[in-house]
BALO-435900 format. One record per residue (C-alpha): x, y, z; residue number from 1; residue in three letters. Coordinates in steps of 0.25 Angstrom, whole numbers, plus 5000, padded with zeros to 4 digits. Layout:
<atoms>
{x: X y: Y z: Z k: NUM r: ALA}
...
</atoms>
This chain:
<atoms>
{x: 4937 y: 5073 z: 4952 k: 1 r: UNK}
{x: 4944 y: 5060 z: 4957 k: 2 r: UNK}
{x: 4940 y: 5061 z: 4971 k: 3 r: UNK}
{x: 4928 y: 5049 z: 4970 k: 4 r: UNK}
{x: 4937 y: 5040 z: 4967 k: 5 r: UNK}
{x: 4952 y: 5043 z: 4971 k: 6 r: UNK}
{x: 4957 y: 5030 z: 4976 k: 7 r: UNK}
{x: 4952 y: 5019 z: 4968 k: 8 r: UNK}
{x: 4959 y: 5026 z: 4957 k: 9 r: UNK}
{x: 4974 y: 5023 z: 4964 k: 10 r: UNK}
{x: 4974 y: 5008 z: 4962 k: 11 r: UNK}
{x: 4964 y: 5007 z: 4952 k: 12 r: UNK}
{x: 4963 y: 5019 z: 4948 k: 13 r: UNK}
{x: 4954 y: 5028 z: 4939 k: 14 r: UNK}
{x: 4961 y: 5039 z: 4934 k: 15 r: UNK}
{x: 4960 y: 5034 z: 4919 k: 16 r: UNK}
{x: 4944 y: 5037 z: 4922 k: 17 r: UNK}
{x: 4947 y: 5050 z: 4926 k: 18 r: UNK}
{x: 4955 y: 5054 z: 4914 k: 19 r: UNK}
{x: 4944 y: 5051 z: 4904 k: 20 r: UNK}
{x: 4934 y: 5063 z: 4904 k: 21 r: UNK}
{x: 4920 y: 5060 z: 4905 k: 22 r: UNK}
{x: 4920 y: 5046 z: 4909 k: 23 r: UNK}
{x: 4930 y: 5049 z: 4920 k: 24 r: UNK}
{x: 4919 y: 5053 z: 4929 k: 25 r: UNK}
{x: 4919 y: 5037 z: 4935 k: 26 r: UNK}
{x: 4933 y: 5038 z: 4940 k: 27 r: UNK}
{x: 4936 y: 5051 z: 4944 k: 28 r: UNK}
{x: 4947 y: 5044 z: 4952 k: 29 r: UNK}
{x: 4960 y: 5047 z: 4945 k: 30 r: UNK}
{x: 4967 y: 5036 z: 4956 k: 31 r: UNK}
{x: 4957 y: 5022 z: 4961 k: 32 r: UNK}
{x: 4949 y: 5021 z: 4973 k: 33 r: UNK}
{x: 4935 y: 5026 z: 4977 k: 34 r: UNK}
{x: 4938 y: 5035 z: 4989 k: 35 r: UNK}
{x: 4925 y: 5032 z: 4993 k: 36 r: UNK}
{x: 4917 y: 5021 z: 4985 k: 37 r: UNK}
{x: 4903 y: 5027 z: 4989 k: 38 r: UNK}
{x: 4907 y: 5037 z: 4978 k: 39 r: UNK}
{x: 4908 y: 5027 z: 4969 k: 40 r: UNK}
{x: 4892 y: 5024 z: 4963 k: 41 r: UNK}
{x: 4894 y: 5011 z: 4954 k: 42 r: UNK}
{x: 4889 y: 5000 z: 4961 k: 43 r: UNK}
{x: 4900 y: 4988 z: 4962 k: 44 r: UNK}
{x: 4896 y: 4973 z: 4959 k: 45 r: UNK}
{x: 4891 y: 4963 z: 4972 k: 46 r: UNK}
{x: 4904 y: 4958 z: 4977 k: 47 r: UNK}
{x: 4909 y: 4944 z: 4977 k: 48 r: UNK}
{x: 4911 y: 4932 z: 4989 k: 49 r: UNK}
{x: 4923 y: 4932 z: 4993 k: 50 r: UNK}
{x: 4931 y: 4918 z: 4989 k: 51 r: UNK}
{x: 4944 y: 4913 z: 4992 k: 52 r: UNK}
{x: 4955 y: 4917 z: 4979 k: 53 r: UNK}
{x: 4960 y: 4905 z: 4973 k: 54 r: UNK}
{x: 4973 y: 4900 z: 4976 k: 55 r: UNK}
{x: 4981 y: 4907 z: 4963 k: 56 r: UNK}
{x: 4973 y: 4920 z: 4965 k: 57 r: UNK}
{x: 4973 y: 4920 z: 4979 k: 58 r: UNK}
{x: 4989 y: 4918 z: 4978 k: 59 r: UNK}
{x: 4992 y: 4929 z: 4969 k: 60 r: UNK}
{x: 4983 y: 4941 z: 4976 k: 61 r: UNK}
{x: 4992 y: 4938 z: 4989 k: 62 r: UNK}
{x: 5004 y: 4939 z: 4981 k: 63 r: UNK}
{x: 4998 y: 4952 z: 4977 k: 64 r: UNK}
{x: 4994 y: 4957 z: 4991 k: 65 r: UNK}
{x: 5009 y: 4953 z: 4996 k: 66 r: UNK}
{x: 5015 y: 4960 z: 4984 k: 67 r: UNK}
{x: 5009 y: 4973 z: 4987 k: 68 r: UNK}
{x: 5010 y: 4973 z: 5002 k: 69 r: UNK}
{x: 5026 y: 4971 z: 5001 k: 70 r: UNK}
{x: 5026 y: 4984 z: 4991 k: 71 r: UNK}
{x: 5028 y: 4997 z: 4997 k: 72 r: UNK}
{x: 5027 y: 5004 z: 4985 k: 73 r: UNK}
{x: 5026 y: 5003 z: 4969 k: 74 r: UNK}
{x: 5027 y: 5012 z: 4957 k: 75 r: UNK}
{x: 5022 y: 5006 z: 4942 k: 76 r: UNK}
{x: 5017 y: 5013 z: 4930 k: 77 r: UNK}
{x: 5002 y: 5011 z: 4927 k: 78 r: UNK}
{x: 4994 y: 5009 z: 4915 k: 79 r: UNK}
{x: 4977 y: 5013 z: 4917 k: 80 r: UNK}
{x: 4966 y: 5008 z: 4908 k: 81 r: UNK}
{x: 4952 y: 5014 z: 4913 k: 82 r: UNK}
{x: 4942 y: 5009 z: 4903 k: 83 r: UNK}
{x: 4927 y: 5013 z: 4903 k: 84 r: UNK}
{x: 4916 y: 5003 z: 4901 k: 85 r: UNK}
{x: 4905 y: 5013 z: 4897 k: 86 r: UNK}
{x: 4916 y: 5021 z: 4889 k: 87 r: UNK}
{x: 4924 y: 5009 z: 4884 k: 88 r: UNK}
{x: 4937 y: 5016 z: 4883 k: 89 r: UNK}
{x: 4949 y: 5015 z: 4893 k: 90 r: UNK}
{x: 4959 y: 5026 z: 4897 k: 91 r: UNK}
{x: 4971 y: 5024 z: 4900 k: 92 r: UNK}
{x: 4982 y: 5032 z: 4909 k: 93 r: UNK}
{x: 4995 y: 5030 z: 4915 k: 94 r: UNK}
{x: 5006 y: 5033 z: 4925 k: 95 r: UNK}
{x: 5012 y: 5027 z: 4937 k: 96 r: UNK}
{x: 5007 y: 5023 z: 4951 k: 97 r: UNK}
{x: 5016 y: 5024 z: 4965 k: 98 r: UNK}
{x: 5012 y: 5016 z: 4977 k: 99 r: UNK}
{x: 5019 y: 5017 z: 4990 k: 100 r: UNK}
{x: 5013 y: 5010 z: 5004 k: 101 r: UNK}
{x: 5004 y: 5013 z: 5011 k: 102 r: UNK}
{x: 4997 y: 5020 z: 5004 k: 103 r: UNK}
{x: 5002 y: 5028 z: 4991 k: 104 r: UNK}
{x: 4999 y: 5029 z: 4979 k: 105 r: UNK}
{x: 5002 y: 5037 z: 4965 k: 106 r: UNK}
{x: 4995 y: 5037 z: 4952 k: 107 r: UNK}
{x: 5005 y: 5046 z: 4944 k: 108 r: UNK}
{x: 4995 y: 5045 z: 4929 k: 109 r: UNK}
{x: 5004 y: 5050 z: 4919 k: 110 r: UNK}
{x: 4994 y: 5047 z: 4904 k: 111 r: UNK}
{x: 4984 y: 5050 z: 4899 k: 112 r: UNK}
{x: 4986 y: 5063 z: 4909 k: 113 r: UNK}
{x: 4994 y: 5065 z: 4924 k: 114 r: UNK}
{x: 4987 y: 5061 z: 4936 k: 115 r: UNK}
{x: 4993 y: 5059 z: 4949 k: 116 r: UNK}
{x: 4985 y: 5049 z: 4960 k: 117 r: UNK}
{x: 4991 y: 5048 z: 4975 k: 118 r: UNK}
{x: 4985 y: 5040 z: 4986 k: 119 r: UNK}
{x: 4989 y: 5042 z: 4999 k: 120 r: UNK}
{x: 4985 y: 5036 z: 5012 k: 121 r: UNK}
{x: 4971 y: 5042 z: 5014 k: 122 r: UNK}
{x: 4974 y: 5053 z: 5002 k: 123 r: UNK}
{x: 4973 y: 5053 z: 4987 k: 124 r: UNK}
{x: 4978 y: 5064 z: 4977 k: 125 r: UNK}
{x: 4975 y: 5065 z: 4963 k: 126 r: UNK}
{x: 4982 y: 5075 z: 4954 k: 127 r: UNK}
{x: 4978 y: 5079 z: 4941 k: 128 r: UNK}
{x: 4990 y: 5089 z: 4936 k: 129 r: UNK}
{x: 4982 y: 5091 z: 4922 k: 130 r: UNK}
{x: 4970 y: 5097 z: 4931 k: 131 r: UNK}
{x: 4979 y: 5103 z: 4940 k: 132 r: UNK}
{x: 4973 y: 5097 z: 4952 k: 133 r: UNK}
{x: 4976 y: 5088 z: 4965 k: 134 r: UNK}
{x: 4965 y: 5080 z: 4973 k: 135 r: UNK}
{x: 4967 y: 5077 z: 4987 k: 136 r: UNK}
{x: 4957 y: 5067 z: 4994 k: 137 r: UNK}
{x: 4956 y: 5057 z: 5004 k: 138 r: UNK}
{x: 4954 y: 5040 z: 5002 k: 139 r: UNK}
{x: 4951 y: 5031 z: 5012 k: 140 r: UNK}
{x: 4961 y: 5019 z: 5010 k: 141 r: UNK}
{x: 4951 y: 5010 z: 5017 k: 142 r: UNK}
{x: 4942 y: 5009 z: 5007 k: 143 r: UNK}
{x: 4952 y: 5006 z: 4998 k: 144 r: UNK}
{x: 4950 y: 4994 z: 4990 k: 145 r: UNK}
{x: 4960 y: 4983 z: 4993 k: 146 r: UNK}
{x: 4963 y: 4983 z: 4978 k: 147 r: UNK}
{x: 4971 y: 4995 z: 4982 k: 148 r: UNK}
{x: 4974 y: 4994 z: 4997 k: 149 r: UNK}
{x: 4982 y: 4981 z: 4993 k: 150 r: UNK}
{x: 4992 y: 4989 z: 4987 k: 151 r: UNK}
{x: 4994 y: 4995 z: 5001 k: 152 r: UNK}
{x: 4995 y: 4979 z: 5008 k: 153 r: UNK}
{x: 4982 y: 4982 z: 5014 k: 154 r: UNK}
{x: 4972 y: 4978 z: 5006 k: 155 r: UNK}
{x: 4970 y: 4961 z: 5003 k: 156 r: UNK}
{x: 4964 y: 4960 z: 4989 k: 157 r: UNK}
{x: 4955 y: 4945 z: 4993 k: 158 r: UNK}
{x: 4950 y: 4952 z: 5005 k: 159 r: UNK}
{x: 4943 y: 4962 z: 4996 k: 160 r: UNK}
{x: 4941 y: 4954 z: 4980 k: 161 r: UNK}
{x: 4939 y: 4943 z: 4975 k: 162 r: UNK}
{x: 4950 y: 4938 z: 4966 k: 163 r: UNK}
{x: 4950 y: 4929 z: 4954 k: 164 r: UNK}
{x: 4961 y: 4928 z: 4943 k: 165 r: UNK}
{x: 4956 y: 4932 z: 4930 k: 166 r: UNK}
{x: 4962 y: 4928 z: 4916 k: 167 r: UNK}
{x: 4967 y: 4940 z: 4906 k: 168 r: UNK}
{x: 4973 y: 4938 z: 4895 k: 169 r: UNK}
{x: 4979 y: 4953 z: 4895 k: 170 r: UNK}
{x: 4985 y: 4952 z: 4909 k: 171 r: UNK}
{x: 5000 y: 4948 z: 4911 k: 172 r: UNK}
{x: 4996 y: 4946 z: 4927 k: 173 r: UNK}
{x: 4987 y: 4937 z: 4934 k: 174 r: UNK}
{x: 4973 y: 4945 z: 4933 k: 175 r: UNK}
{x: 4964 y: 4945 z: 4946 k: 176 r: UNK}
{x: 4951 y: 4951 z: 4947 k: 177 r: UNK}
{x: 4945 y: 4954 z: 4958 k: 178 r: UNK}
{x: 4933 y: 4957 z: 4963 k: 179 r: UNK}
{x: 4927 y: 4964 z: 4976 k: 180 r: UNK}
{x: 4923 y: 4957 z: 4987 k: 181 r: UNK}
{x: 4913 y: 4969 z: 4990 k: 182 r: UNK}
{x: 4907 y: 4977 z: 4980 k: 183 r: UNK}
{x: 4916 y: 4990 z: 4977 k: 184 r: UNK}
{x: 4909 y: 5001 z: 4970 k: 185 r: UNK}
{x: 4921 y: 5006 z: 4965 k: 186 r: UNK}
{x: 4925 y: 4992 z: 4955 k: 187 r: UNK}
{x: 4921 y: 4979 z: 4951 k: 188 r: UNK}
{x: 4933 y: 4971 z: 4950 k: 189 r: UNK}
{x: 4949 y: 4973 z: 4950 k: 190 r: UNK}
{x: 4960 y: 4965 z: 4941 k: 191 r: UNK}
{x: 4972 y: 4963 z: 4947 k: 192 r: UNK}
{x: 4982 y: 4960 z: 4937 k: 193 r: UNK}
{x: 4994 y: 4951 z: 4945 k: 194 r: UNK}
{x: 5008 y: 4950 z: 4940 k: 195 r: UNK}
{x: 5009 y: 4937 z: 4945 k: 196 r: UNK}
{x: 5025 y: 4935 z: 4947 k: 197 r: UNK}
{x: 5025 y: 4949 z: 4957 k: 198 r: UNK}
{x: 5009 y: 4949 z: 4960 k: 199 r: UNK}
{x: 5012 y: 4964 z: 4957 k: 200 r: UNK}
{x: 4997 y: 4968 z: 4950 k: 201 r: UNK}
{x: 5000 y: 4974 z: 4937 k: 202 r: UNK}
{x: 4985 y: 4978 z: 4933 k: 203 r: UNK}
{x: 4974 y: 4983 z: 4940 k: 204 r: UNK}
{x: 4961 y: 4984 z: 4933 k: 205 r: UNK}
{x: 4948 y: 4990 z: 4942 k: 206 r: UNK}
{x: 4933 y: 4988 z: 4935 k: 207 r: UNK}
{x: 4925 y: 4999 z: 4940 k: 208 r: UNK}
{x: 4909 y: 4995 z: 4943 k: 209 r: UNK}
{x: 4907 y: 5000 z: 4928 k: 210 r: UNK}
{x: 4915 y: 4989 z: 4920 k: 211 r: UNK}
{x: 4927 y: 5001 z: 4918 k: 212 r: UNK}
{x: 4939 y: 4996 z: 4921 k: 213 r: UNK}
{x: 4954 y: 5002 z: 4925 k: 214 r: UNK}
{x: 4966 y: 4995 z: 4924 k: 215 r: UNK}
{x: 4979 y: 4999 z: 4927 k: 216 r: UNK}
{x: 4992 y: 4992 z: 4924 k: 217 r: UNK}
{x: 5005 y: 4993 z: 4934 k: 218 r: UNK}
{x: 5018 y: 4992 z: 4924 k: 219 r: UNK}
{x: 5033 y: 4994 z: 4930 k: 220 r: UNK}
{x: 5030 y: 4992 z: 4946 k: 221 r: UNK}
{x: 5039 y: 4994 z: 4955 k: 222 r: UNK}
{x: 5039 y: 4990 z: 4970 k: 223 r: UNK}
{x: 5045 y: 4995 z: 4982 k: 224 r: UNK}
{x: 5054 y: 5006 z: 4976 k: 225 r: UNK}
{x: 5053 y: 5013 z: 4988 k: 226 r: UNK}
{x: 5043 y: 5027 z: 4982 k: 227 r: UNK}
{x: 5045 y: 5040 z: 4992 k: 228 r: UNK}
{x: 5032 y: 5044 z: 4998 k: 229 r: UNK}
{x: 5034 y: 5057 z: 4992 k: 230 r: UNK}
{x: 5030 y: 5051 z: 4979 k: 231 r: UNK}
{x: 5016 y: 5051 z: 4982 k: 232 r: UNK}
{x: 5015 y: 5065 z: 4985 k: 233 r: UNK}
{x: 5009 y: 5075 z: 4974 k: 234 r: UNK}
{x: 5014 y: 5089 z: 4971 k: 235 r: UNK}
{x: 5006 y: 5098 z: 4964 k: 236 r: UNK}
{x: 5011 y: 5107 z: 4954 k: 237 r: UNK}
{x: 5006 y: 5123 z: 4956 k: 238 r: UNK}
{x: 4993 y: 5128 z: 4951 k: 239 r: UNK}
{x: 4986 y: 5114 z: 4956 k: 240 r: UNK}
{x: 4976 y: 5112 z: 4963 k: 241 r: UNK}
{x: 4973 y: 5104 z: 4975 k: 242 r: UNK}
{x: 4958 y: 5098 z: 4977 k: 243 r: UNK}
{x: 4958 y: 5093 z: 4992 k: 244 r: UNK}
{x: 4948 y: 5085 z: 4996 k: 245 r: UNK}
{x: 4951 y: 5082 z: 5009 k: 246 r: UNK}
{x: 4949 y: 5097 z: 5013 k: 247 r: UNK}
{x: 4940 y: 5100 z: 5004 k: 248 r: UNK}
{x: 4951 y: 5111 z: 4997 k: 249 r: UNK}
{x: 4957 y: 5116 z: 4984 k: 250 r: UNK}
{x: 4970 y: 5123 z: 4983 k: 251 r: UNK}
{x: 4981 y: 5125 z: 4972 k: 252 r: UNK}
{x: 4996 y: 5122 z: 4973 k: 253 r: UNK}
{x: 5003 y: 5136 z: 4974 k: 254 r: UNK}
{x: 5010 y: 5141 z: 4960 k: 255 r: UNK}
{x: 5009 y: 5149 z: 4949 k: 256 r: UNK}
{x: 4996 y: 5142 z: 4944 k: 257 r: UNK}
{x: 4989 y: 5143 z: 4956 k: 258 r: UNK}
{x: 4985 y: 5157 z: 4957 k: 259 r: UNK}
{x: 4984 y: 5167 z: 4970 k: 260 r: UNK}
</atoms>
């Protein structure tokens, strides 16, 4: 079910969407990145000229870009408002995300039911314990957006957006927006809410082509504590069953649930 867009969901993620019945068809994601972006069918806005940042702006997206390339690995809580234009309501979910360089990541959603998201390298995983299911699929990391792949000291941010500081009242950061240089079927803009004595980013809101937004808010960060690999690593309980897309298989983990 989460298959069309597995990746776009792990930085900027989707899973509230997928939580919410009917109008969960849009985001069947669970995690944040379109796998492939010709499955996505809204039509992104014309893109905008490229432009030097201003001084200030420019200063504080390279404090950000060196604060994530010396960060090897982070854990913090997170906080997801998904809100629907058309519906006018938001959902909200929970939990705690893991990164670790080069290329993992955990979504561990804990309300308003458990979820479990891991990117890794080329793979991505998504298991539903409610449903009794695990998805196995592949993503390719260079089409990646670099509003994800920065986090991996890859990625430069003004290579890809247009960057402006915007005012909010509500934000206890620096708000950027920033808007792609291409058009992106997959979003219209991205917030970049800046803590601006670590230039750690503390909120991330994604406007989907629609006007629907996503926001998740990073509380109690930590960096560089040193996260086993083994972390990422996703142990299904008997009786569940395992939807390999990459072989095109289905099998059950053995034990007393899962039958002859």
């Amino acid at each position: 079910m989460f298959l069309s867009r597995v990746l776009y969901a792990l930085w900027m993620s989707q899973v509230a969407a997928a939580d919410a019945g009917a109008g969960a068809a849009k985001a069947d994601a669970g995690v944040v990145l379109a796998a492939d972006a010709g499955s996505v069918s809204a039509k992104a806005d014309a893109g905008v000229a490229k432009v030097p940042l201003a001084p200030d702006v420019k200063a504080l997206v390279d404090r950000v870009q060196a604060f994530y390339e010396k960060t090897q690995d982070f854990t913090a809580d997170f906080k997801q408002d998904y809100t629907y234009k058309a519906f006018k309501r938001t959902q909200s979910s929970s939990g705690k995300v893991t990164f670790k360089k080069p290329a993992l990541m955990r979504w561990e959603y804990e309300k308003p039911s458990p979820k479990t998201f891991v990117l890794a390298g080329d793979r991505v995983f998504a298991h539903d314990p409610e449903a009794k299911l695990i998805t196995r699929a592949a993503i390719n990391s260079n089409q990646l957006s670099a509003s994800v792949t920065f986090l991996f000291g890859v990625g430069k941010l003004e290579n890809e957006f247009a960057i402006v500081k915007k005012a909010c009242a509500k934000c206890t950061g620096t708000q950027l927006e920033m808007t792609p240089l291409v058009p992106d079927p997959r979003f219209k803009k991205i917030y970049l809410e800046v803590d601006e004595a670590s230039a750690m980013v503390i909120k991330s809101t994604v406007v989907d082509p629609d006007g629907s937004d996503n926001a998740i808010s990073f509380l109690a960060l930590k960096t560089n504590v040193g996260i086993d690999e083994n972390h990422f690593k996703i142990s299904p309980p008997p009786g569940t069953q395992v939807q390999d897309f990459l072989s095109g298989t289905k099998l059950t983990v053995p034990g007393k649930d899962a039958g002859p």
